[in-house]
Structure formats: C-alpha cells, structure tokens
C-alpha positions, -999 to 999 in steps of 0.1 A, spaced: -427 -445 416 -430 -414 396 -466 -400 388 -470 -404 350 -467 -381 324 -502 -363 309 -507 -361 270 -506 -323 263 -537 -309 239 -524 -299 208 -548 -280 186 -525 -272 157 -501 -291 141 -474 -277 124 -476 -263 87 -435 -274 83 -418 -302 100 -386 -284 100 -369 -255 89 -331 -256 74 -297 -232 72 -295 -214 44 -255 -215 45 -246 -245 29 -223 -271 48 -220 -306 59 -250 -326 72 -255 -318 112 -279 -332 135 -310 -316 134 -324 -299 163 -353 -317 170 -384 -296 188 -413 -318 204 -448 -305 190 -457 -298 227 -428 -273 226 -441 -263 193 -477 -255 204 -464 -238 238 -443 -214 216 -475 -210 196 -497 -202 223 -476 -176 238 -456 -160 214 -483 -159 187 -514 -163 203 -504 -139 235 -514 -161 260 -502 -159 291 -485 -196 307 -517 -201 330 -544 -196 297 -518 -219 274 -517 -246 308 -555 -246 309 -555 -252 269 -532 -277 269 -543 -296 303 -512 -291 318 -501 -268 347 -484 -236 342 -450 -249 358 -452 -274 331 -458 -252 305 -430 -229 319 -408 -257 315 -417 -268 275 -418 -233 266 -384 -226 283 -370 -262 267 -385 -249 233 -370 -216 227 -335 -228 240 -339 -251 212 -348 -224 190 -322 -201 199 -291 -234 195 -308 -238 160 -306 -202 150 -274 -191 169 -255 -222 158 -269 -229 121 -286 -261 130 -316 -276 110 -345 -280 131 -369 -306 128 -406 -308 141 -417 -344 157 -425 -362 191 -434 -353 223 -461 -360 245 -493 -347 227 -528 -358 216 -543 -339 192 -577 -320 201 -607 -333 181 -620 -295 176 -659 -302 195 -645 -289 228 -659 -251 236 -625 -242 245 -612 -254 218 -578 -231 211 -595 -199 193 -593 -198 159 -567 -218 145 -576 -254 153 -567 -273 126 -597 -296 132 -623 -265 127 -606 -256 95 -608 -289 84 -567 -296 77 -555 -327 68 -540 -349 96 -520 -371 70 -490 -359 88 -495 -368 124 -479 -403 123 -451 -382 110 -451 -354 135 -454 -385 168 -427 -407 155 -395 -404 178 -423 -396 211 -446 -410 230 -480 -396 214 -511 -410 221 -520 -422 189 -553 -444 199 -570 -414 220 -565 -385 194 -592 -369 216 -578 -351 248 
C-alpha cells in the first residue's frame, strides 16, 4: 500500500486564479497549476529560497519540493511557449493559519489579514484539506 500523501503548507494564496493569451483564438484547455506548484514557484523564485528552506516551509521534503517545482514551471513554460491560458486551483495544500513562528516571512496572507473568500475556489479540482486549514 502506498504511504499517503502529506498536505503541503501554503501561506499565500494566489492574487489571480489564472492568467490568459493575449492573442485572440478559439477556446483551449487551460493549463491548470496546483497551488502547491504555485507556492513552490513562489518560494523559490520570488522569495530565494533554496528547495530544502521552501521543504521545511511547506512540511514536505526537498525531493518533493524538487518535484512540484519542476511539475510547475513545465507547466509554466507549455502555457507561455504554446499560448495556453493558465488557471490556478487544486492540489494538495492546507493553508497556514499565520500563529506559527515560521510562518513564511512576510507575505502570509493570514498576517496581512487577506480575505480567504477564494479558497473553496482555489481547492476545487484537488484534494485540499478543507476541515484542517491549520497545517
């Protein structure tokens, strides 16, 4: 039996749930990115952390992290390269409550006080943990 899947911490959600072409043309599938993928992008592309300090923030190991962040930017780059919309939802995430001392630097959206209207939005299509929002 495979050992099951952990919820990765997500401190941020996403300000847009997607992002389309500009070039006009006939409706495509949307590239869809999990908000784990999201947040590992996050992490170490605009935070500058390094795989091991986004693994310890998001409660997974590095090789996992290695693995989202690889998934993500593939997607990125199919989106970008091919004129795809991409779309922001699902994954395997619970979002961090913000009391935590490690709590992801500065831009926890619980800290600033965001609105979380958009969650349901952001896990439908996954497997969030929507009854433990706290990691």
């Amino acid at each position: 039996m495979p050992r099951p899947r952990k919820c990765r911490r997500v401190c941020r959600l996403p300000e847009n749930e997607g992002f389309l072409p500009l070039s006009p043309g006939a409706a495509r599938q949307p590239v869809i990115l999990n908000v784990d993928e999201y947040e590992a992008i996050r992490l170490i592309d605009l935070e500058g952390l390094s795989q091991e300090e986004c693994g310890d923030y998001m409660r997974i190991a590095r090789t996992t992290v290695q693995q989202i962040y690889s998934s993500g930017r593939k997607k990125l780059a199919q989106a970008l390269v091919e004129g795809l919309p991409l779309r922001i939802a699902g994954g395997d995430f619970s979002l961090c409550d913000g009391t935590e001392q490690r709590c992801c630097r500065r831009n926890c959206h619980r800290r600033q006080g965001g609105n979380l209207k958009n969650v349901e939005d952001l896990q439908q299509g996954g497997n969030a943990n929507e009854d433990s929002p706290t990691p």
